[in-house]
C-alpha positions in Angstrom: 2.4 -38.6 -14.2 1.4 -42.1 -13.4 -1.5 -40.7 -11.4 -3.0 -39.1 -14.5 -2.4 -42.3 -16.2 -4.0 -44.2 -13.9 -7.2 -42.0 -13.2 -7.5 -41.7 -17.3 -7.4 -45.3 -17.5 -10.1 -45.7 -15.2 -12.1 -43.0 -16.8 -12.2 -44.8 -20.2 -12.9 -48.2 -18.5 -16.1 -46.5 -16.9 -16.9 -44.7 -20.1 -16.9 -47.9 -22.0 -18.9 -50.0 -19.4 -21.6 -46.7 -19.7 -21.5 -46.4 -23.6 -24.6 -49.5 -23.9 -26.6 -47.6 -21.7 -26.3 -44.1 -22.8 -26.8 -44.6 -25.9 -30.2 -46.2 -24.6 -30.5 -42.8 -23.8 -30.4 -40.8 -26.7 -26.8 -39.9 -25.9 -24.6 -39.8 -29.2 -27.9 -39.2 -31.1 -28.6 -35.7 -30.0 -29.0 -32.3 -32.6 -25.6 -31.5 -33.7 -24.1 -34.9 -33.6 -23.1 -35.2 -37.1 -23.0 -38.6 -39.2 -21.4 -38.6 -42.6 -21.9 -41.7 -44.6 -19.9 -41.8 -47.7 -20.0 -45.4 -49.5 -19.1 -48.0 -46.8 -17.5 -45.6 -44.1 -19.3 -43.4 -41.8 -17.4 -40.6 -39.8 -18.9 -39.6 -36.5 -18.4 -36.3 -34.9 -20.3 -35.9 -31.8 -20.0 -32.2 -31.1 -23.3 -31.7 -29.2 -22.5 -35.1 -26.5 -19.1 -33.9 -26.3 -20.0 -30.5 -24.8 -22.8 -31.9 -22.9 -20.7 -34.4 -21.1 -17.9 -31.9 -20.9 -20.3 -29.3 -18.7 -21.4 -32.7 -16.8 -18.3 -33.4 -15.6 -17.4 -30.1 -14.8 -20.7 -30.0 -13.0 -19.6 -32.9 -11.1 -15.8 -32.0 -10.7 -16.9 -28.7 -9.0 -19.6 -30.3 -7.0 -17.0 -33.0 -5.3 -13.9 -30.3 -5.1 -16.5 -28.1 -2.5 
């Protein structure tokens, strides 16, 4: 368990490091990402980055596990 712990920490750290730069990108901003501003709060649901990061990964996952 402390293996999964370990690798997700080091997965968020990267994500975070990355976040400036893709969202340089475009990434975050794609169709389907969904902003809802109601007075002074705004929900974000980013449906459309999540799946496209989700089939990158799993790209990259089955690509390395060859």
């Amino acid at each position: 368990m402390l293996k999964w712990l370990l690798t997700l920490l080091a997965a968020l750290l990267v994500l975070g490091l990355l976040t400036p730069w893709l969202t340089r990108l475009g990434f975050g901003r794609l169709p389907g990402d969904v902003r809802v501003a109601r007075g002074r709060r705004t929900f974000y649901f980013p449906f459309t980055s999540v799946i496209l990061s989700s089939l990158l990964l799993s790209l990259l996952a089955y690509l390395l596990g060859r």
